[in-house]
MOPAC internal coordinates of N, CA, C and O (Angstrom, degrees):
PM7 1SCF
backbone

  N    0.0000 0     0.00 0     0.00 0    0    0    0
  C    1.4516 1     0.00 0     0.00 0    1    0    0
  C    1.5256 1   110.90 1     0.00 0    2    1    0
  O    1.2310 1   119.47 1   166.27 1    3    2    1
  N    1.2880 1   118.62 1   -13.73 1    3    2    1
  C    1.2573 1   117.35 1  -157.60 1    5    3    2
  C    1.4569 1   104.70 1   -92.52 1    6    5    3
  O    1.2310 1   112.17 1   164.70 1    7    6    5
  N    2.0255 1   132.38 1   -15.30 1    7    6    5
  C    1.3431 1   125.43 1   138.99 1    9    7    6
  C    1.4604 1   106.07 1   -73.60 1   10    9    7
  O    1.2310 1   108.55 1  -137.16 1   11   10    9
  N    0.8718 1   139.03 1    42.84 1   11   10    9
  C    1.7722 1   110.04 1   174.13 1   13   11   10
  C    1.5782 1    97.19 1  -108.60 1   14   13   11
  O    1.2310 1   120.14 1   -51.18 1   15   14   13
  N    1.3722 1   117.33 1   128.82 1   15   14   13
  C    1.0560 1   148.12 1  -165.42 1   17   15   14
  C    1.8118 1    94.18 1   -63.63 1   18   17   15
  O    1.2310 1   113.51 1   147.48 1   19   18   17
  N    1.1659 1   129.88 1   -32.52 1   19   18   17
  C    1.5932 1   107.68 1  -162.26 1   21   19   18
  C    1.6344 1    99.16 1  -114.09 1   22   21   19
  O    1.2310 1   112.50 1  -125.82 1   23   22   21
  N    1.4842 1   131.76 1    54.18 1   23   22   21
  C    1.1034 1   141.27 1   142.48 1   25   23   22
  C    1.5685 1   112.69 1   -83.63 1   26   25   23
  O    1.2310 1   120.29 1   130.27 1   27   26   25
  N    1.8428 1   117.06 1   -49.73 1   27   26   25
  C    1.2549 1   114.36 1   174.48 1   29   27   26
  C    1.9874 1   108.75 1   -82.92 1   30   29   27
  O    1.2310 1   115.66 1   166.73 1   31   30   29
  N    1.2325 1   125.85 1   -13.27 1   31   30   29
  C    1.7074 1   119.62 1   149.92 1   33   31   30
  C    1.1960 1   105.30 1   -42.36 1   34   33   31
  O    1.2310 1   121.40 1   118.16 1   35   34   33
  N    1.4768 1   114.93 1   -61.84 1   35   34   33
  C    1.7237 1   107.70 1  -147.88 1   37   35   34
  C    1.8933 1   126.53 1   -86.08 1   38   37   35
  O    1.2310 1   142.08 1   167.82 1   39   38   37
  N    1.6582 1    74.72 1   -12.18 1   39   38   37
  C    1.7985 1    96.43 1   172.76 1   41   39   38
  C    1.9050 1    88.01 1   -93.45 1   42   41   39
  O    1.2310 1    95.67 1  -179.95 1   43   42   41
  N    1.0703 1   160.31 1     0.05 1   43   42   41
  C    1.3616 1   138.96 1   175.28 1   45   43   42
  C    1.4539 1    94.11 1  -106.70 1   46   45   43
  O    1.2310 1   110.45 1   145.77 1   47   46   45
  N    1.7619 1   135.55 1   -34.23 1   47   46   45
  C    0.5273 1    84.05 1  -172.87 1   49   47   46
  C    2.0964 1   120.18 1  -115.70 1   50   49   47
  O    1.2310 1   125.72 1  -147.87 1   51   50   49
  N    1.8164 1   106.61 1    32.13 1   51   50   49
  C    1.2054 1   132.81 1   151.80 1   53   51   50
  C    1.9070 1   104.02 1   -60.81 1   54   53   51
  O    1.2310 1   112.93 1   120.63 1   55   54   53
  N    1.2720 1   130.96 1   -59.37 1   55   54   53
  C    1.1084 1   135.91 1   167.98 1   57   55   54
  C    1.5728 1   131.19 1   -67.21 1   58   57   55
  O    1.2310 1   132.66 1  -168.94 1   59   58   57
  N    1.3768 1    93.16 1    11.06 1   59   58   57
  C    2.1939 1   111.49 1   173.73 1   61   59   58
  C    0.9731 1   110.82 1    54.89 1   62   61   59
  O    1.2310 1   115.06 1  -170.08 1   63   62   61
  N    1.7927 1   126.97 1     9.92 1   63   62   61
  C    1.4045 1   122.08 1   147.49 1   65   63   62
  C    1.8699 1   124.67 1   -10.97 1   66   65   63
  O    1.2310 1   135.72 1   107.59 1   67   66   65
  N    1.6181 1    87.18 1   -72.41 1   67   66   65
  C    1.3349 1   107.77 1  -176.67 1   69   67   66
  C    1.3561 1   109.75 1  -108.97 1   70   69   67
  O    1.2310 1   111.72 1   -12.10 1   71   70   69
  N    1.3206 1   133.21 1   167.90 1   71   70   69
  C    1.3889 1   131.04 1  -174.78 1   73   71   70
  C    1.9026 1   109.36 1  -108.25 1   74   73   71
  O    1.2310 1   122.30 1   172.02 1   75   74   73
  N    1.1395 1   113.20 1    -7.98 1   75   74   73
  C    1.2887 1   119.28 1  -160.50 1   77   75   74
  C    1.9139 1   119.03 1  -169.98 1   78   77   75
  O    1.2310 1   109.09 1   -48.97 1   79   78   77
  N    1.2903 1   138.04 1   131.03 1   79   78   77
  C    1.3761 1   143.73 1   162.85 1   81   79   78
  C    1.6031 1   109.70 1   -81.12 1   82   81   79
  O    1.2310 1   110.17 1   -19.90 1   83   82   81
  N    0.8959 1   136.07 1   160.10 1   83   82   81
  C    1.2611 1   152.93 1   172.97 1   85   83   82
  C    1.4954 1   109.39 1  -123.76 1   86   85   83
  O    1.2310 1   113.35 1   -86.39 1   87   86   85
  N    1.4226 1   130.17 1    93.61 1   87   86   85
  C    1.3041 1   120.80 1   179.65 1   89   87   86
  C    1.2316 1   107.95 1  -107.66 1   90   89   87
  O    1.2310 1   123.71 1   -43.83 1   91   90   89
  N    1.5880 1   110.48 1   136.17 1   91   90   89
  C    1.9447 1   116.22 1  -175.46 1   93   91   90
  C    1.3015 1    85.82 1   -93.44 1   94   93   91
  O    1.2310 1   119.49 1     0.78 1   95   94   93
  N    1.7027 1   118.59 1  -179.22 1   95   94   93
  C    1.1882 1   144.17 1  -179.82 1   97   95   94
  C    1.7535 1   110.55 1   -62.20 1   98   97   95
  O    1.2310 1   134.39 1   130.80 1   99   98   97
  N    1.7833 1    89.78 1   -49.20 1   99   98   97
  C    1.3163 1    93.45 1  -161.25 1  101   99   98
  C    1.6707 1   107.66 1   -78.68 1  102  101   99
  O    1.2310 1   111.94 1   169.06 1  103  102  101
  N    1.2818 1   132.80 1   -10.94 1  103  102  101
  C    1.1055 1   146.61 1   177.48 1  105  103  102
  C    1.6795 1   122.15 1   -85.50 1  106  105  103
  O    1.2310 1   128.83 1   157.98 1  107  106  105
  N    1.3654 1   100.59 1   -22.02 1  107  106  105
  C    1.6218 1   112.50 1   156.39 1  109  107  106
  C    1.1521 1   106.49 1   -11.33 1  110  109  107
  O    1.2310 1   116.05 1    71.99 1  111  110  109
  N    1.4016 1   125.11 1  -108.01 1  111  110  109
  C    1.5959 1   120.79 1  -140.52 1  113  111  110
  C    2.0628 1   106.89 1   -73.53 1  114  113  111
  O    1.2310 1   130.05 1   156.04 1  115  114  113
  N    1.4063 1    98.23 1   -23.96 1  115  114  113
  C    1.4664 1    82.61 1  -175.20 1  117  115  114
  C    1.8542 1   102.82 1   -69.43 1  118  117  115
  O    1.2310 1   113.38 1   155.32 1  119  118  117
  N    1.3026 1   130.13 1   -24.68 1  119  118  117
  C    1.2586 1   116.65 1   152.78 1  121  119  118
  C    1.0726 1   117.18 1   -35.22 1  122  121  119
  O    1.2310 1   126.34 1   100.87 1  123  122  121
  N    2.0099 1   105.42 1   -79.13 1  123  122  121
  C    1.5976 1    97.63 1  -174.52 1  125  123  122
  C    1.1880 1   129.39 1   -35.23 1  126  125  123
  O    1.2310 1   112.21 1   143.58 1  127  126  125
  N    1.4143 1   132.31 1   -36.42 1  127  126  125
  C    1.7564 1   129.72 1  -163.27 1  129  127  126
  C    1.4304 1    90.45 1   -76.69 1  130  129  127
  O    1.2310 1   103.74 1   148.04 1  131  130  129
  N    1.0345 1   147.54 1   -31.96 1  131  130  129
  C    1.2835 1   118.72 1   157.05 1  133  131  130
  C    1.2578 1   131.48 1   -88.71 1  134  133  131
  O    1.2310 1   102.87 1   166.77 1  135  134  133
  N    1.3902 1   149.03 1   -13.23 1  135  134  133
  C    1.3017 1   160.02 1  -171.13 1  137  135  134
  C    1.6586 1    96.79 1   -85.95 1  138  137  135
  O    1.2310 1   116.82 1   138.60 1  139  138  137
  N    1.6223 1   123.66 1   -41.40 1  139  138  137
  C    1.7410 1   119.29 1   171.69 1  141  139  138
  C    1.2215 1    99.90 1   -74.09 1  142  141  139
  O    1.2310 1   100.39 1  -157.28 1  143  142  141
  N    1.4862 1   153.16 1    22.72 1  143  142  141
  C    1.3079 1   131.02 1   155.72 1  145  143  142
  C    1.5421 1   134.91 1  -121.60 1  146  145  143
  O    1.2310 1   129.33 1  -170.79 1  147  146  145
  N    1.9464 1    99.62 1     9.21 1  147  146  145
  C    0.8719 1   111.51 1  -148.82 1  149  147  146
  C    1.5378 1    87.21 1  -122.66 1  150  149  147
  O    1.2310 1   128.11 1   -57.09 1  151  150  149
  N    1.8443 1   101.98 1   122.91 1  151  150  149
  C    1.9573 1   115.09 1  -167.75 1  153  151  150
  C    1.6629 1   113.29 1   -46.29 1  154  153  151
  O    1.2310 1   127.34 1   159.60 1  155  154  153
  N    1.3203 1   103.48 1   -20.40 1  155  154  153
  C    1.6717 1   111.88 1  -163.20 1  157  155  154
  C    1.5335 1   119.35 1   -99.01 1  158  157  155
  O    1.2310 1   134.16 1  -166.42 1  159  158  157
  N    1.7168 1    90.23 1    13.58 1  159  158  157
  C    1.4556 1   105.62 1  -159.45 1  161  159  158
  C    1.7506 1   120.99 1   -41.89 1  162  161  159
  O    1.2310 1   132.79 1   143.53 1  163  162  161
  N    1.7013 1    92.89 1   -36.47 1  163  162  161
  C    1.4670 1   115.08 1  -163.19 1  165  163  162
  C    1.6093 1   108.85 1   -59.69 1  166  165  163
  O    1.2310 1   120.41 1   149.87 1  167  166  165
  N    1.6276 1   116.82 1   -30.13 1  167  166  165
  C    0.9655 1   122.20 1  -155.70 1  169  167  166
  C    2.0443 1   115.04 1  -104.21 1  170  169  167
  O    1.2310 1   132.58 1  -170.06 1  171  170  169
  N    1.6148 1    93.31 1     9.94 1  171  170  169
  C    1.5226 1   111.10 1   138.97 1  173  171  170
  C    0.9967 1   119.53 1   -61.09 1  174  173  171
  O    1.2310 1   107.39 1   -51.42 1  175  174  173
  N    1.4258 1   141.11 1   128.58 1  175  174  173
  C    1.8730 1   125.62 1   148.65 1  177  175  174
  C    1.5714 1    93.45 1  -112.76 1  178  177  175
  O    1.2310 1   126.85 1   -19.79 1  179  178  177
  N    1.3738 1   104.43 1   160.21 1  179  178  177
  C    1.4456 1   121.68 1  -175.26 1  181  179  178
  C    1.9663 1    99.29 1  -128.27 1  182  181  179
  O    1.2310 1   133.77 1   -41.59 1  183  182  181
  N    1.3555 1    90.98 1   138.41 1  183  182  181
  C    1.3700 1    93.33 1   170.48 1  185  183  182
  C    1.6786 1   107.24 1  -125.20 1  186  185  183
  O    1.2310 1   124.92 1   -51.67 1  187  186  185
  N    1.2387 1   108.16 1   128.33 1  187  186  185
  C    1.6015 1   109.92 1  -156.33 1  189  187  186
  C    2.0368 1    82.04 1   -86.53 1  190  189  187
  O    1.2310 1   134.85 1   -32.63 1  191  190  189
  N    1.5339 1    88.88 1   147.37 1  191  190  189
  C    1.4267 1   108.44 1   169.79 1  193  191  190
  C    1.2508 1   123.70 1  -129.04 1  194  193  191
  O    1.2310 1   108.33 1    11.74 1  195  194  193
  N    0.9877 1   139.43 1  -168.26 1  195  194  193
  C    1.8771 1   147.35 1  -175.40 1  197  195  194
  C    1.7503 1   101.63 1   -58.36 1  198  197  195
  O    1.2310 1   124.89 1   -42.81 1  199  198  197
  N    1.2392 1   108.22 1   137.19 1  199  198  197
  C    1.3204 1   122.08 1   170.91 1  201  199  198
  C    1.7303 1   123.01 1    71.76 1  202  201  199
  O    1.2310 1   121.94 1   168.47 1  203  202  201
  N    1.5293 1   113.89 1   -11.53 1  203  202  201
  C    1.2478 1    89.51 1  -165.58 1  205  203  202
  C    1.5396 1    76.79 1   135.91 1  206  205  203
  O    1.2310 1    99.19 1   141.48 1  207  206  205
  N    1.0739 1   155.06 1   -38.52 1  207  206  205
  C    1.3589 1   145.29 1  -144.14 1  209  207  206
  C    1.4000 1   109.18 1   -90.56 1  210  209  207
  O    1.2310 1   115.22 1   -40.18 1  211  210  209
  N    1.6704 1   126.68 1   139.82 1  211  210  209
  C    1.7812 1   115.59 1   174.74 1  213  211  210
  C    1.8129 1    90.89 1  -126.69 1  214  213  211
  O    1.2310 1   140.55 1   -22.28 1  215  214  213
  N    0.6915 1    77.73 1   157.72 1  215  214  213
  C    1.9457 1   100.95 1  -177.63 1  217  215  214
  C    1.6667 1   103.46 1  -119.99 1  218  217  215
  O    1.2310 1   124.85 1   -84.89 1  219  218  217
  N    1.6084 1   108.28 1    95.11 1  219  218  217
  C    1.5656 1   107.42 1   175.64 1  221  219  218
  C    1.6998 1   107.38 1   -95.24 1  222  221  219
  O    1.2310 1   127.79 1   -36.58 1  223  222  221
  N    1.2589 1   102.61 1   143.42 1  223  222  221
  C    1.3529 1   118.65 1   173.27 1  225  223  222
  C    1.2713 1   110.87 1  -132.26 1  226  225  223
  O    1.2310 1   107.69 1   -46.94 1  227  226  225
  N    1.4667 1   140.58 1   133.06 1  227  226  225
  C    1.1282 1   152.82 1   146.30 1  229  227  226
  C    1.8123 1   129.02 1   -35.22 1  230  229  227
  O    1.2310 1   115.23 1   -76.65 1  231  230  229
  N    1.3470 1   126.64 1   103.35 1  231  230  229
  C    0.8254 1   145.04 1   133.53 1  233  231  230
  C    1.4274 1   167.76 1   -43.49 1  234  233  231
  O    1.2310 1   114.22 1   -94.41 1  235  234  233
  N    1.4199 1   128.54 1    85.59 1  235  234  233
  C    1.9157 1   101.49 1  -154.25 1  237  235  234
  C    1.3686 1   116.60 1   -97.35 1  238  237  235
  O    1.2310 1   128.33 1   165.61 1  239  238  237
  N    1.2742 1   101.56 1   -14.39 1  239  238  237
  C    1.5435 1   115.73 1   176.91 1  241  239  238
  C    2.0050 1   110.59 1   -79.83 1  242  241  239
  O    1.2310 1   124.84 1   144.85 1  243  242  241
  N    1.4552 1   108.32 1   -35.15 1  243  242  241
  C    1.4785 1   115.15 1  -172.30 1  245  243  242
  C    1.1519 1   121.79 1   -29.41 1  246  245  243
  O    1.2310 1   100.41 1   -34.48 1  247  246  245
  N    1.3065 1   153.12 1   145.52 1  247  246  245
  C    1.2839 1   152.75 1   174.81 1  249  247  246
  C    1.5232 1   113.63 1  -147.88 1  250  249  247
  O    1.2310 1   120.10 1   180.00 1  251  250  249

């Protein structure tokens, strides 16, 4: 886990670095293994798109 590219995504974009993730199908779970370990998990929302694709955005209120 410690190369997987969307530990520093999800901390930029928890910290409003970025405004948004782009997740493909095929990139699914190596997201997940980091997104299931992380306390703030809830406050991802995903909006599922065409093909397989989710669009995460950061949340502070989410539950």
């Amino acid at each position: 886990m410690e190369n997987n590219p969307y530990v520093d995504l999800l901390d930029k974009l928890q910290n409003g670095e970025i405004e948004e993730i782009v997740i493909e199908r095929d990139d699914f779970f190596l997201f997940r293994e980091v997104w299931i370990n992380r306390e703030d998990r809830t406050s991802f929302v995903g909006e599922a798109g065409l093909n397989g694709k989710i669009i995460y955005r950061y949340e502070m209120d989410a539950k």
